[in-house]
C-alpha positions as CSV (number, residue, x, y, z in Angstrom):
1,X,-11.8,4.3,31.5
2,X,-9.8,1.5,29.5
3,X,-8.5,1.9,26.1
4,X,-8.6,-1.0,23.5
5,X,-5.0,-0.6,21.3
6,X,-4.9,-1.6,17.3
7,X,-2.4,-3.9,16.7
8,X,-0.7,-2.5,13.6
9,X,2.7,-4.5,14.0
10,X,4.6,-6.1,11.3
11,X,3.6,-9.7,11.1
12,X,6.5,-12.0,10.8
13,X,7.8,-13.7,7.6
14,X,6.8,-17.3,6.8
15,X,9.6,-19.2,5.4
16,X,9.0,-19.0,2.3
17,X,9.5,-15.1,2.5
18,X,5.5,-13.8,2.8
19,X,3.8,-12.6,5.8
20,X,2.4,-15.3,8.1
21,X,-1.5,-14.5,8.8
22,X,-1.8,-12.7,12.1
23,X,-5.1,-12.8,14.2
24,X,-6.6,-9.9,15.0
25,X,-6.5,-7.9,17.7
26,X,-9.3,-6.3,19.7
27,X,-10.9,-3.4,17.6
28,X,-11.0,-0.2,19.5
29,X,-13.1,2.9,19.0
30,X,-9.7,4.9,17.6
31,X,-10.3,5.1,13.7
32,X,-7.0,3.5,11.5
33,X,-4.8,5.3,10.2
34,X,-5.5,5.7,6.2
35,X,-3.0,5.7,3.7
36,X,-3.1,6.3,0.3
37,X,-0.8,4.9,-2.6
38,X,-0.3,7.3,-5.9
39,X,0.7,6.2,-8.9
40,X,0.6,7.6,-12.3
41,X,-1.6,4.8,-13.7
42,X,-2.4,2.9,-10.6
43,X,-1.8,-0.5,-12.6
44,X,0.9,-2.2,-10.9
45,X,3.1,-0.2,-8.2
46,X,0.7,1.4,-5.8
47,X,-1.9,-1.6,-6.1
48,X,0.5,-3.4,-5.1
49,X,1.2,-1.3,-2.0
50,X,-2.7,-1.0,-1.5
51,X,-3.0,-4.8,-1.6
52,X,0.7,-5.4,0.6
53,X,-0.2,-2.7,3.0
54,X,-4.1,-4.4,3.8
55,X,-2.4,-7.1,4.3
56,X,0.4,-6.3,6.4
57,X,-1.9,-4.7,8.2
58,X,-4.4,-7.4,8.7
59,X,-6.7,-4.8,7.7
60,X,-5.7,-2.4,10.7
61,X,-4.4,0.4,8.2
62,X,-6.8,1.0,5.7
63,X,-5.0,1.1,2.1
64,X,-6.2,3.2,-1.0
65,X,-4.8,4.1,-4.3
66,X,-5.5,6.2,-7.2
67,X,-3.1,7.8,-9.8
68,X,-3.0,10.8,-11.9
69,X,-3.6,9.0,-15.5
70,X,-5.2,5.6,-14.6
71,X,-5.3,2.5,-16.3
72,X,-6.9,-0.7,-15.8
73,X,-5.0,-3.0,-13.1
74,X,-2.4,-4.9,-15.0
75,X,-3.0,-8.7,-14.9
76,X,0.6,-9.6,-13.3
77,X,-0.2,-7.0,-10.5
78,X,-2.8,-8.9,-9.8
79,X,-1.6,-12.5,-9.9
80,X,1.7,-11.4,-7.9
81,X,-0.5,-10.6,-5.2
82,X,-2.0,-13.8,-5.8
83,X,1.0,-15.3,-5.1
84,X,1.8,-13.8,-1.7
85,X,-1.7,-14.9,-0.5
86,X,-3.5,-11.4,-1.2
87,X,-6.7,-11.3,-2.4
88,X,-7.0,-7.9,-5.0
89,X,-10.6,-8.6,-6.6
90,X,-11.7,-5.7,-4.5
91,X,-9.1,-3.4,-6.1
92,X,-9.6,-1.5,-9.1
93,X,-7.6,1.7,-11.3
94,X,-9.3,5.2,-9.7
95,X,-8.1,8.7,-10.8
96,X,-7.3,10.4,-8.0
97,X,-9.9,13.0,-8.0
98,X,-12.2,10.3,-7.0
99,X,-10.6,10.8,-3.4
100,X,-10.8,14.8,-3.2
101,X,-12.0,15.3,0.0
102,X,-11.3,12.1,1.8
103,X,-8.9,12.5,5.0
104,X,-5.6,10.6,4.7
105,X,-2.9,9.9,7.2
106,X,0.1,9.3,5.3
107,X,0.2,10.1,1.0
108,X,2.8,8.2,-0.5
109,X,3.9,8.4,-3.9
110,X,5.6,5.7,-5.8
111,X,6.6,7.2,-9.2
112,X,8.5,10.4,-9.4
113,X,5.6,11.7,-12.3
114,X,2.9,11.5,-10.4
115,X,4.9,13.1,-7.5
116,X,5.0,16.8,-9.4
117,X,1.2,16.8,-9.8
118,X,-0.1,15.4,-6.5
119,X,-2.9,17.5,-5.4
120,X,-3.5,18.4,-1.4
121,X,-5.8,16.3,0.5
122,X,-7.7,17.6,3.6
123,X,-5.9,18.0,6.9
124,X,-2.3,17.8,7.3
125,X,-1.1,14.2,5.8
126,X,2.6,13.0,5.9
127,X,4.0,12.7,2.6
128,X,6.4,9.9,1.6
129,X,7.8,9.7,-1.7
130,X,9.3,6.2,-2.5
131,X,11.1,6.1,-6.4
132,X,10.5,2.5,-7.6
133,X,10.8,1.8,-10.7
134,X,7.8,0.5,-13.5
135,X,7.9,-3.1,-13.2
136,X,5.2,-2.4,-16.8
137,X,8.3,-1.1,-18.6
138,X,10.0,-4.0,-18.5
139,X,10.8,-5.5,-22.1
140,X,11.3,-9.1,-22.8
141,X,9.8,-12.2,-22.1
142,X,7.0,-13.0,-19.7
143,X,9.7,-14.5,-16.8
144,X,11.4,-11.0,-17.5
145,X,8.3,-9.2,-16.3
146,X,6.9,-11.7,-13.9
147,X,10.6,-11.1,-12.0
148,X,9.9,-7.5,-12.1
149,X,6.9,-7.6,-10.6
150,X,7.9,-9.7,-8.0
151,X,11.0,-7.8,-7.5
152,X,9.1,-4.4,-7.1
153,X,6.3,-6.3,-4.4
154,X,9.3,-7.1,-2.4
155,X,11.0,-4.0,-2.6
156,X,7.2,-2.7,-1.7
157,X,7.0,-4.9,0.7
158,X,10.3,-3.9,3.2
159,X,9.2,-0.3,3.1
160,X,5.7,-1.4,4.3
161,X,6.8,-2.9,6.9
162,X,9.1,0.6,7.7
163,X,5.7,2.3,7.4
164,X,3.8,-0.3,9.6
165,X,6.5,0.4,12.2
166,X,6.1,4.1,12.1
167,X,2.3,4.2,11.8
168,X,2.4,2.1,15.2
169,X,4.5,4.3,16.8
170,X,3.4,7.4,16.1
171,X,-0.2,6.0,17.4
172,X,1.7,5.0,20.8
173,X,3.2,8.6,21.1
174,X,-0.7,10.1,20.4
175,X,-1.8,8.2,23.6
């Protein structure tokens, strides 16, 4: 019996600092991992871990994201994601009850608020906790924010990788 591998590794960086497109490699029967982005108002940090991670990835992890008190998806999330070369129209603020029951492999909380309130999920998912702070409470001018938000996608975008790594090898030591 053969076994078809998901190819979850971390696709290099172009030169101008973004992930270079990777091809994909042969889907396998194995389901991906699922991972799952909380936020309090799921406007700007964890959709932009949803929208790094799916495409880090190349759609080999699947990404989620809800929060505790959300909010629509703030317009710079959306255009910094642009700018990387990530496509979020298919993204949109959930509350995370909208996900009760699902099965996730990894829950990974980006704000320390909606850390005390995160409820359990099914099975037994790994929990991360990663303190960024609000690129949204950022005062001043529109560069101001637009730096934050860029600032909190790259900082978002190094512990991705991390996780990448870590999904992929935790997948090699289940074989």
């Amino acid at each position: 019996m053969s076994t078809t591998s998901i190819d979850v590794r971390a696709p290099t960086l172009s030169s101008a600092g973004h992930s270079a497109p990777r091809t994909p490699a042969a889907s396998g029967a194995e389901a991906p991992s699922h991972v799952l982005f909380l936020c309090a108002h799921n406007r700007a940090r964890s959709q932009l871990a949803e929208g790094i991670l799916r495409h880090l990835s190349y759609g080999r992890i699947k990404a989620s994201s809800a929060g505790s008190e959300p909010s629509i998806i703030h317009p710079l999330s959306v255009r910094t994601l642009a700018s990387m070369g990530i496509d979020a129209s298919g993204q949109r603020s959930k509350h995370m009850d909208e996900l009760a029951g699902e099965r996730f492999d990894y829950i990974v909380t980006v704000c320390d608020r909606v850390r005390e309130v995160c409820p359990s999920f099914p099975g037994s998912p790994e929990r991360l906790h990663w303190s960024l702070s609000d690129p949204t409470a950022v005062v001043g001018s529109e560069p101001a924010l637009r730096m934050a938000f860029q600032q909190t996608a790259r900082q978002l975008e190094m512990r991705i990788h991390q996780l990448i790594t870590r999904i992929a090898a935790s997948r090699r030591a289940e074989r």
